[in-house]
Every structure is written in structure tokens, then in C-alpha cells.
N, C-alpha and C positions, 0 to 999 in steps of 0.2 A: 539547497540554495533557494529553491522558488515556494519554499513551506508557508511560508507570511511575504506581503505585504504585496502581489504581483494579481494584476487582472489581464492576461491576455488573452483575448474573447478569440474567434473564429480559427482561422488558419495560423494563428501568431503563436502558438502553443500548442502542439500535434503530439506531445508525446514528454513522457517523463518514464525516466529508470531510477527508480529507489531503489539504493543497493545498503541492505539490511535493514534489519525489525525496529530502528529508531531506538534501542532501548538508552534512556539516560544512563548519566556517567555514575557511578557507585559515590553515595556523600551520605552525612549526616542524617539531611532531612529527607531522603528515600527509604534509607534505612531506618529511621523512626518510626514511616509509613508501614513497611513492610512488617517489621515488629508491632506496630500494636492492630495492624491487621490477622498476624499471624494468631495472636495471643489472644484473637477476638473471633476465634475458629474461621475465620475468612482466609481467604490464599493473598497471602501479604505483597508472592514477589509479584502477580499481576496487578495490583492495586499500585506498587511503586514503583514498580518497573516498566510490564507488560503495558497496561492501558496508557500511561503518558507515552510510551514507544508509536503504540498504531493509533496515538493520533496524529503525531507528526507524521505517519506515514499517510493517512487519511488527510490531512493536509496537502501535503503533499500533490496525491491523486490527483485531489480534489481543483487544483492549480487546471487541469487538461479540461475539463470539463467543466464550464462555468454559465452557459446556456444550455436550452433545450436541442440546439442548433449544433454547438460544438463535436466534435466525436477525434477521438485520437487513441494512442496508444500505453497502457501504463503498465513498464514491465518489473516486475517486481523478482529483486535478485539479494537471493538468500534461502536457503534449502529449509531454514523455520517456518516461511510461510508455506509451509506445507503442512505444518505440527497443528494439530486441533487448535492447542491453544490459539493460534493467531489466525485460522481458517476461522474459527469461529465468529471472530471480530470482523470479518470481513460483511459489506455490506450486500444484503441480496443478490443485487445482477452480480458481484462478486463469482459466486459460488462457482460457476459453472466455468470458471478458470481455466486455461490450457498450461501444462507442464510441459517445457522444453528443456534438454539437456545441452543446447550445443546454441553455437552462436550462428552456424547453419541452419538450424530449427528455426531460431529465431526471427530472420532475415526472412526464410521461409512465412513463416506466418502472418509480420510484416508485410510482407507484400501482397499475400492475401486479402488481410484485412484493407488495404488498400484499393486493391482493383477491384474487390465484392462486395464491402460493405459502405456502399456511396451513403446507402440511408440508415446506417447502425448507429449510434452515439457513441458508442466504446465497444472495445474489445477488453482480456486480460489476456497477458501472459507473466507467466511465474513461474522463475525456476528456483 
């Protein structure tokens, strides 16, 4: 919902839950993509699928954190971003992600991040 066209700087925007990898819908011209990537020894389905998926999620993120000053939360819920393929895509400070299984986890972390990281810009969580 807040992938395009939203600047909400400071406190106005504390957090985003992308729930799945963004991939577009199966059509025509994805699968054209895919096929003359494919047929071009490139891996078709990340060029048509994969890479326009996490950018909307990279969008997305990208909404939480819009100064140097910002810091929130962005929990990212879908068991593929766990899969290389899209760990990879992830940006640097990414990397170092926390995996939760439970909505208790979550809460939990949450409010860590909270009460200890006054001076952090971001956290991740990913389950």
C-alpha cells in the first residue's frame, strides 16, 4: 500500500510488514522476459519475476526509512526471504537479519528494538 507515492519522515512511519516476495502476476510480457532471458543462458524467472518482486519490496522498506534520522521496523513475512535467491538481493545492513517463528518472537524483538536501540536507524525482522 505505501510502495509509491508516501514521504512520511520521523515518527509518522515506525514500521512496515511486507507480507511476500512482491513477485508480479504471470502475463505475456514477464514471460517474454523470462523466455528470451532464459534462451540467453541468463536465469529468466529472476530477471521477470524475481528482480521486479524485490523491488517493490525494496520500495516498500524503503517507505520506514527516509532520513538519516528515521529508524523503525521492517518485518518481512514470507519463508522465501530466507532462500538465497532473495537474501542476496537484500541490501548490506540487510544481512544481518533476525529470523522469528512466532508472533511472540516478534512482539519480543519489537520491543527490544524499542527500548535499546534509541540511536539504531533500523532493525530487520524476517520470518
Amino acid at each position: 500500500m505505501f510502495g509509491e507515492g508516501i514521504d512520511l519522515t520521523g515518527e509518522r512511519l515506525v514500521g512496515a510488514v511486507i507480507v511476500g516476495v512482491g513477485l508480479p502476476k504471470i502475463c505475456l510480457e514477464r514471460e517474454i522476459i523470462r523466455q528470451w532471458f532464459d534462451e540467453n543462458n541468463r536465469p529468466g524467472f529472476e530477471y521477470g519475476y524475481v528482480y521486479p518482486g524485490m523491488n517493490k519490496v525494496l520500495q516498500a522498506a524503503g517507505r520506514v526509512i527516509r532520513t538519516e534520522h528515521d529508524r523503525g521496523l521492517i518485518l518481512l513475512i514470507d519463508s522465501r526471504f530466507a532462500q538465497t535467491r532473495y537474501k542476496r538481493l537484500f541490501p548490506p545492513e540487510w544481512r544481518g537479519a533476525t529470523s522469528v517463528k512466532s508472533v511472540a518472537a516478534i512482539a519480543a524483538k519489537a520491543e527490544s528494538f524499542w527500548a535499546t536501540n534509541k540511536d539504531s536507524h533500523i532493525d530487520k525482522v524476517n520470518n
